[in-house]
C-alpha atoms as an extended CHARMM CRD file, in Angstrom:
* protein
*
        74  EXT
         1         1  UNK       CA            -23.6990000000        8.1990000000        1.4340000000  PROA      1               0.0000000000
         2         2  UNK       CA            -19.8660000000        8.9410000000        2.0340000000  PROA      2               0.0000000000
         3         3  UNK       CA            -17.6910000000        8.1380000000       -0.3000000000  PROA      3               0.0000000000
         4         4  UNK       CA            -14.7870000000        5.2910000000        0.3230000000  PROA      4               0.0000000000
         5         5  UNK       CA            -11.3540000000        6.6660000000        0.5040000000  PROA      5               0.0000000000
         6         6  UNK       CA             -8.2720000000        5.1750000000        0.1250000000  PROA      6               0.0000000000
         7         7  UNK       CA             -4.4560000000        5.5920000000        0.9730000000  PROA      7               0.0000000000
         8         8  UNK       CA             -1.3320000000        4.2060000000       -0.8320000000  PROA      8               0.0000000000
         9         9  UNK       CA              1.9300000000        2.5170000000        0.2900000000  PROA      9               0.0000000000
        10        10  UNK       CA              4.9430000000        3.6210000000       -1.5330000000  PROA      10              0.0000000000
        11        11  UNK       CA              7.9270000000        1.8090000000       -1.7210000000  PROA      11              0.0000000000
        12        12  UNK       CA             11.4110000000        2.2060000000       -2.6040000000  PROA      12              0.0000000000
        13        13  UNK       CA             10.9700000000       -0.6530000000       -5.1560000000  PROA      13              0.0000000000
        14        14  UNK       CA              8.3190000000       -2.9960000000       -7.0640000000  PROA      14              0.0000000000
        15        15  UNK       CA             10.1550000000       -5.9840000000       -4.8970000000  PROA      15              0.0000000000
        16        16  UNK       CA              9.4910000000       -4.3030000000       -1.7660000000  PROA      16              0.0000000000
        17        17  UNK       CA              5.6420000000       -4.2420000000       -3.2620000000  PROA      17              0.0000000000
        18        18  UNK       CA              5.3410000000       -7.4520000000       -3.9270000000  PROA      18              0.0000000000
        19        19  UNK       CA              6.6120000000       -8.9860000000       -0.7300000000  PROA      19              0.0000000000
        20        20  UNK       CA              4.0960000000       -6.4970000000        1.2290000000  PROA      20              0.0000000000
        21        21  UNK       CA              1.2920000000       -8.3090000000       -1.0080000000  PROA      21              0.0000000000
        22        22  UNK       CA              2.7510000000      -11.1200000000        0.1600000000  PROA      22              0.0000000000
        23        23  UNK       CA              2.7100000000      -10.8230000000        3.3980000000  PROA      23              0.0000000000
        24        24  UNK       CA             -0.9650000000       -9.0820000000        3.3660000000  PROA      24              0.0000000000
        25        25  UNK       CA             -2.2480000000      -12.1980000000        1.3850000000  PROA      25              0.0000000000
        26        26  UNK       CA             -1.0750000000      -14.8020000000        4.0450000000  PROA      26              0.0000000000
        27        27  UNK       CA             -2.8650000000      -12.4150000000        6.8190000000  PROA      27              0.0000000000
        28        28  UNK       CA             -6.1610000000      -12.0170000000        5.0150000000  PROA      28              0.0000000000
        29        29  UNK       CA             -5.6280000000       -8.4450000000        5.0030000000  PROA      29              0.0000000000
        30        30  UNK       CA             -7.6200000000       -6.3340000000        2.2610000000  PROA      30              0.0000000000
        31        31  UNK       CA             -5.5920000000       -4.7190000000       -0.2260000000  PROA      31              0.0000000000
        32        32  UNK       CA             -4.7350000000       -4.6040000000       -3.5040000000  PROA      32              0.0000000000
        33        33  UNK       CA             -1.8510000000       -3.4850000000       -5.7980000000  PROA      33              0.0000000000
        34        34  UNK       CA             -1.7730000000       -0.8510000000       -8.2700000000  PROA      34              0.0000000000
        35        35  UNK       CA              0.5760000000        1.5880000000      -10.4760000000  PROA      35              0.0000000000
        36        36  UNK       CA              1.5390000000        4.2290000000       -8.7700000000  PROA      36              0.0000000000
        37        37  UNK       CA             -1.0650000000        6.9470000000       -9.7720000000  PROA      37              0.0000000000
        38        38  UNK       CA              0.7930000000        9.8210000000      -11.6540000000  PROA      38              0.0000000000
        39        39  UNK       CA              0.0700000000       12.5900000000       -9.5070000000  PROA      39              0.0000000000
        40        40  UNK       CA              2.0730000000       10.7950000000       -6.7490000000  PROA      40              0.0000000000
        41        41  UNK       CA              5.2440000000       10.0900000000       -8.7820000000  PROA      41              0.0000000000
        42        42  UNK       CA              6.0870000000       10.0480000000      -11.9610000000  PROA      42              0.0000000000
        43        43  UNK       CA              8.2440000000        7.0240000000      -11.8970000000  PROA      43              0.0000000000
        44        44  UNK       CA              7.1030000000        3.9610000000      -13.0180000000  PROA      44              0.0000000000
        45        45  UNK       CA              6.1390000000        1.2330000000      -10.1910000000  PROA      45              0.0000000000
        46        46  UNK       CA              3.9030000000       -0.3150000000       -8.3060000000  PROA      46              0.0000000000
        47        47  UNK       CA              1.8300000000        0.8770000000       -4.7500000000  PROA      47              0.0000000000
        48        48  UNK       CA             -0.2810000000       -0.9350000000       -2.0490000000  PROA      48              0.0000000000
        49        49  UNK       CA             -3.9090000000        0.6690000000       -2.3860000000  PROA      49              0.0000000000
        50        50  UNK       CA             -6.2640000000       -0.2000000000        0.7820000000  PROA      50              0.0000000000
        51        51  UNK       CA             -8.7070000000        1.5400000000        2.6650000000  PROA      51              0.0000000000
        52        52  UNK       CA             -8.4220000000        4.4120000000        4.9490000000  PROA      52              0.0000000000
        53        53  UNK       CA             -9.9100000000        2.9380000000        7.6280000000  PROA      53              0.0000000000
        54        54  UNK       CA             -7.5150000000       -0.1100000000        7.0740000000  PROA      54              0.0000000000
        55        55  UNK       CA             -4.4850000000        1.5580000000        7.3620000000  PROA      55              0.0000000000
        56        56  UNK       CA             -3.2810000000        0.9420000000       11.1980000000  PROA      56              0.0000000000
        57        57  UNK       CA             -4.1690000000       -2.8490000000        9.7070000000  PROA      57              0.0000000000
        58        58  UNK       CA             -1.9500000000       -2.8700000000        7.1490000000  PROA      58              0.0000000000
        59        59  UNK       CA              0.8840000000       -0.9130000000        9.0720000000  PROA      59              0.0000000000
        60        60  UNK       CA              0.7690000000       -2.9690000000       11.7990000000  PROA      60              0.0000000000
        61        61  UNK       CA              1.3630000000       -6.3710000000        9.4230000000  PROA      61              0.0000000000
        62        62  UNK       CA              4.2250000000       -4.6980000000        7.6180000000  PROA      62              0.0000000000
        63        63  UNK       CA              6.2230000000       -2.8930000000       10.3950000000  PROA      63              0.0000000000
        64        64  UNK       CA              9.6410000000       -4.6230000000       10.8700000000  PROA      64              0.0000000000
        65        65  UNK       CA              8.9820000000       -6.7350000000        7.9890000000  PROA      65              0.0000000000
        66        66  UNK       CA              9.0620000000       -4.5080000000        5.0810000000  PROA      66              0.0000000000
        67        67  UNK       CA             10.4790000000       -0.9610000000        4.3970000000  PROA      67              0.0000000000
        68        68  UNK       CA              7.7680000000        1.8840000000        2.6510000000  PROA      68              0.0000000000
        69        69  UNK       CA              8.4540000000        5.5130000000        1.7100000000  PROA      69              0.0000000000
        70        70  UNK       CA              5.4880000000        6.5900000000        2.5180000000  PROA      70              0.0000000000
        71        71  UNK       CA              1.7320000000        6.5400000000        2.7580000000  PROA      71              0.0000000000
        72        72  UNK       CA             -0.6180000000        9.1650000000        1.0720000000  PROA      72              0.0000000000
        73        73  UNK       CA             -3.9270000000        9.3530000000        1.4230000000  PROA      73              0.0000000000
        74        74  UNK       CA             -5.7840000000        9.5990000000       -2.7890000000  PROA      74              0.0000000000
């Protein structure tokens, strides 16, 4: 059985988070949000944690809408 992986949204603030949840909420889009794990960053916040194979998904819904950093896959 493979195991599920996952990938993170970073953004450049917990407000940019928390509109991205927003907007992923009102699409039905799976998701959910999580501290960032510490060997990402060290700095305290908040990243979008979905699926790999949800990714494009996710992108897609937040392009033009909100600004992330970066996405790395855990």
């Amino acid at each position: 059985m493979e195991e599920q992986r996952y990938i993170v949204f970073l953004f450049p603030s917990v407000s940019y988070a928390l509109k991205a949840e927003k907007i992923l909420k009102a699409a039905g889009t799976a998701h959910k949000l999580i501290p960032v794990p510490r060997h990402i960053s060290s700095d305290c916040g908040v990243c979008l944690r979905t699926t790999e194979d949800k990714q494009l998904d996710v992108a897609g819904e937040l392009l033009g809408r909100v600004k992330w950093d970066k996405v790395v896959l855990l």
